[in-house]
N, C-alpha and C positions, 0 to 999 in steps of 0.2 A: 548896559546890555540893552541895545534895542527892543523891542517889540513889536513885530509885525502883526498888523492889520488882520482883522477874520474873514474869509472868503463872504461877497457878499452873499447873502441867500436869493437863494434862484426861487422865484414862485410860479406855480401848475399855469399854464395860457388858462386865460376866463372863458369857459363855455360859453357858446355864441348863444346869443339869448335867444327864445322862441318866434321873435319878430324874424328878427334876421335870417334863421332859417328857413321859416314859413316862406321870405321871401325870394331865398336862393332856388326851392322849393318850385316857387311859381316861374322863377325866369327859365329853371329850364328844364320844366314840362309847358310846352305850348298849346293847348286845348281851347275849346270856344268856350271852355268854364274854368276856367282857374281851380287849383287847388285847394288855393285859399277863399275864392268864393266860397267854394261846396264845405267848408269849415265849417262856415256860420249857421246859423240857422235858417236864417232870410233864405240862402243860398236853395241849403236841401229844401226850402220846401217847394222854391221854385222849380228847379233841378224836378222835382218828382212831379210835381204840376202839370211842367211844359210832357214830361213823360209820360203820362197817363192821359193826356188829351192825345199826343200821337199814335200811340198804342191804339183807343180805341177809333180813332180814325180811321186806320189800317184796318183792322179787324170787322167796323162798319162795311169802306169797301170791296173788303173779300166775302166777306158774308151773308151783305145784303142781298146778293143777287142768286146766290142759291136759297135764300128764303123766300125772297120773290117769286122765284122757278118751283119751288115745291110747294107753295100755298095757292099756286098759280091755278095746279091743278086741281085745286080742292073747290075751288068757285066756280058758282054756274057759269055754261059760257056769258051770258049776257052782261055778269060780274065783272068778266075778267077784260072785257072790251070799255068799262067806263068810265066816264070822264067827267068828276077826278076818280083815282082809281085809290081801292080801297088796301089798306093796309094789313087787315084782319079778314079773314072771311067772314062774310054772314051768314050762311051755311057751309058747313064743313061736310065735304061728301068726298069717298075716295071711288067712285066712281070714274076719275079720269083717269086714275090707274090701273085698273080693272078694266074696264074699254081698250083703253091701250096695249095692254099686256092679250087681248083676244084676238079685235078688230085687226090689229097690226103685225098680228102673226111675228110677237116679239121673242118666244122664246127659240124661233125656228132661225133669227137674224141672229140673235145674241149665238146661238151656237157656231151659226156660221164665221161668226169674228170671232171666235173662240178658235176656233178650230186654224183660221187662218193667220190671226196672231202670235201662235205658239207654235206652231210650223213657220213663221219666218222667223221667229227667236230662236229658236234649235239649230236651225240651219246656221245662222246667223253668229251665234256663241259659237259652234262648230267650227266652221271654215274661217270666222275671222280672228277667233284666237287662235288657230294652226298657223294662219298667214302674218301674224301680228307676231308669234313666237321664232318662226323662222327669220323671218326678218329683223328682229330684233338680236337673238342669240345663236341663230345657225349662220349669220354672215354669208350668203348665197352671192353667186356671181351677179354682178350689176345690182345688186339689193336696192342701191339708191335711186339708180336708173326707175328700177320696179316701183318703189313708195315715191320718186318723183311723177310718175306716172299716174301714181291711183290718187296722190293727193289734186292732181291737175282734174279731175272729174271735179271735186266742189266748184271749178270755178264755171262749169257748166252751168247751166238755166236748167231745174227739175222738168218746166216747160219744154223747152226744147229736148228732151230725152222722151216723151209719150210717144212721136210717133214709131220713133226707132223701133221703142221698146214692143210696141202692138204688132210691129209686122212681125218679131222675130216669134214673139207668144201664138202669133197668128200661125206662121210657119217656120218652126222651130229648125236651125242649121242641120245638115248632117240628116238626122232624119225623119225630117218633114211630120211634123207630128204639131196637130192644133192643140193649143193648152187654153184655148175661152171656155169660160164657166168652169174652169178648174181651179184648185186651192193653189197650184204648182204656178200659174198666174201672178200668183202674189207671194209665194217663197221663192221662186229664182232671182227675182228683181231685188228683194229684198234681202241676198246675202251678198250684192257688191255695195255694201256700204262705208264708205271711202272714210267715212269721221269716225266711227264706231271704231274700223280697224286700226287708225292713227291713235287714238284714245287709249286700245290696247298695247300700240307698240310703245307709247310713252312713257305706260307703268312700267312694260317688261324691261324697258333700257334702267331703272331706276333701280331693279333688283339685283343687289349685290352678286359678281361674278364669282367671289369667293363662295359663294351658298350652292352653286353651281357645279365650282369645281372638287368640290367637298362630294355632292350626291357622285358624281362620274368617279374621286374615287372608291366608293363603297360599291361601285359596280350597278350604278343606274344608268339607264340607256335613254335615249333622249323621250322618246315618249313617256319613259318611268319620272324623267326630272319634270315635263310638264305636267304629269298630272300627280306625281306627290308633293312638288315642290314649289311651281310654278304657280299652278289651280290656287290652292289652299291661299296663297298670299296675296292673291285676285281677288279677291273676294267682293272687295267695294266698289273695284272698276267694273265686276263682271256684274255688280248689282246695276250700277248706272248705267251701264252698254243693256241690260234687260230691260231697264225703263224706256231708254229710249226708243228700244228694236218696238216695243208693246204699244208705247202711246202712238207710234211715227202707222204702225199698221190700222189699228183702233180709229184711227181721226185720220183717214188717209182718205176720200171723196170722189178724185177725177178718175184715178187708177183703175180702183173696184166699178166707175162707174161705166169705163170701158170695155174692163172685160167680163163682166158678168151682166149677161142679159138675160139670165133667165132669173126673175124674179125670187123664184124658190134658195138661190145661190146667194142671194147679194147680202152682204154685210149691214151691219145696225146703220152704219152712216149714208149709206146710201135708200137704203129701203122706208130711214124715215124722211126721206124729199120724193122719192118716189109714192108714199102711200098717206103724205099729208096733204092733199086736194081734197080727199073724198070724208077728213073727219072731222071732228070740233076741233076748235081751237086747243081746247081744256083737254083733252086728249092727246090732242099732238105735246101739247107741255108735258104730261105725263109722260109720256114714250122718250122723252128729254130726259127726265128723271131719274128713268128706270139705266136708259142707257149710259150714263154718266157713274150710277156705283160701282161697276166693277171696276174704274181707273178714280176711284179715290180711296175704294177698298185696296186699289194696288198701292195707292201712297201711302196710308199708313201702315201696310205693312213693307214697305219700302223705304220709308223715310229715315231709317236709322244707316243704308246704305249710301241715301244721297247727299244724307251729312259728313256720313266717311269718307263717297269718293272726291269730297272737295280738299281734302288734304289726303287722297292718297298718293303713296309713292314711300311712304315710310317704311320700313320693315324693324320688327322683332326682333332682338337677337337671343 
């Protein structure tokens, strides 16, 4: 009687050992630091070294010059002109902010950019989410014609648009009606803004059509789907379209300086080139100062929109 052989035994493959993966590991993640560098210990401490001299690099040149700007004003003028110039003040006086804020008749300017950069944002949010939603969701006839057309303005020169824009403020079409030294000056110019409205139509194209036709069956009408459905999921663009509408008015120079000639009118940007000949140096730094909070007060209470609107386009479900 024969006997047959016993199956040979089959043994488990050998786990690849920790080299070999480490270095499957590095080939194929391609980084300026390996994987397996940053293992070691040499590695992370370099790794966090080269980190933390960048880090305060950055932070050196964003920083220094608003500490330069705000201690600027604290030193006598004769301080603030020397050479070498001092780092620390050697008296501290807030005097140049207090001057500035009287002599410069800063609370009457700050109002008046107040007042005219929140009448070009309303305007602004208004008309060009209405034109950015039609065009994106109501499909109008020539639609494309129309946003071929408005986007063909960027490629205009801002320079070359002043004169246009003075005669018509000057003598308004239709009828005839002068808008210098008025707010309306700087809200009409300021709701045909061609990036802002392309910015909005490119979130609304991104908003599912189904969310859409869901509201129209429940019986929403189209102004009811933009502002329950539309608005609400806007949130980040409409943050970033308000940054912009606000800093583009705020920091805006030739415009305000055209058509406001009446002193009493003119905005912070203009009024402190027109009203620094006649003051200290240390003073006009100060009036810098003062003028510059309200658009960093706007960034930190903004900055959580301007991190959203760089990945918006997502939606909820």
């Amino acid at each position: 009687m024969t006997q047959t052989a016993p199956p040979p035994v089959q043994r488990p493959p050998a786990a690849p050992s920790r080299r070999s993966a480490d270095a499957s590991a590095e080939r194929s993640v391609r980084t300026l630091v390996s994987p397996l560098a940053l293992a070691r210990r040499r590695g992370k401490v370099a790794y966090w070294a080269v980190f933390a001299l960048v880090t305060a690099l950055f932070v050196f040149a964003f920083l220094f010059p608003v500490y330069w700007m705000v201690t600027g004003a604290m030193k006598p003028p004769e301080e603030v002109v020397r050479t070498p110039p001092t780092l620390v003040p050697e008296q501290w006086r807030v005097t140049g902010y207090t001057d500035a804020w009287d002599l410069m008749r800063l609370p009457t300017h700050l109002w008046n950019t107040v007042v005219q950069a929140t009448g070009a944002w309303v305007l602004q949010i208004v008309f060009c989410t209405a034109a950015a939603y039609a065009l994106s969701k109501l499909k109008p006839v020539f639609g494309t014609v129309i946003l071929g057309g408005i986007l063909a303005t960027l490629m205009v020169p801002v320079q070359a648009l002043v004169v246009p824009k003075y005669l018509t403020i000057a003598d308004l079409p239709l009828i005839h009606v002068n808008l210098l030294n008025d707010p309306l000056a700087i809200w009409l110019p300021a709701v045909a803004n061609a990036f802002n409205l392309y910015l909005l139509k490119r979130f609304f194209d991104q908003i599912p059509r189904d969310v859409l036709e869901a509201a129209e069956i429940d019986g929403a009408g189209r102004l009811r789907t933009l502002r329950s459905i539309v608005l609400p999921l806007s949130r980040p663009v409409l943050g970033v379209v308000s940054i912009f509408a606000l800093v583009a008015v705020w920091q805006d120079f030739l415009w305000p300086l055209m058509v406001f000639s009446d002193t009493g009118k003119q905005p912070i940007s203009v009024a402190l080139v027109q009203l620094s000949q006649n003051v200290p140096l240390t003073v006009l730094i100060g009036a810098m100062v003062i003028a510059s909070i309200p658009m960093v007060l706007m960034f930190l209470v903004f900055q959580r929109h301007i991190i959203a609107g760089i990945s918006a386009g997502s939606t909820k479900g």
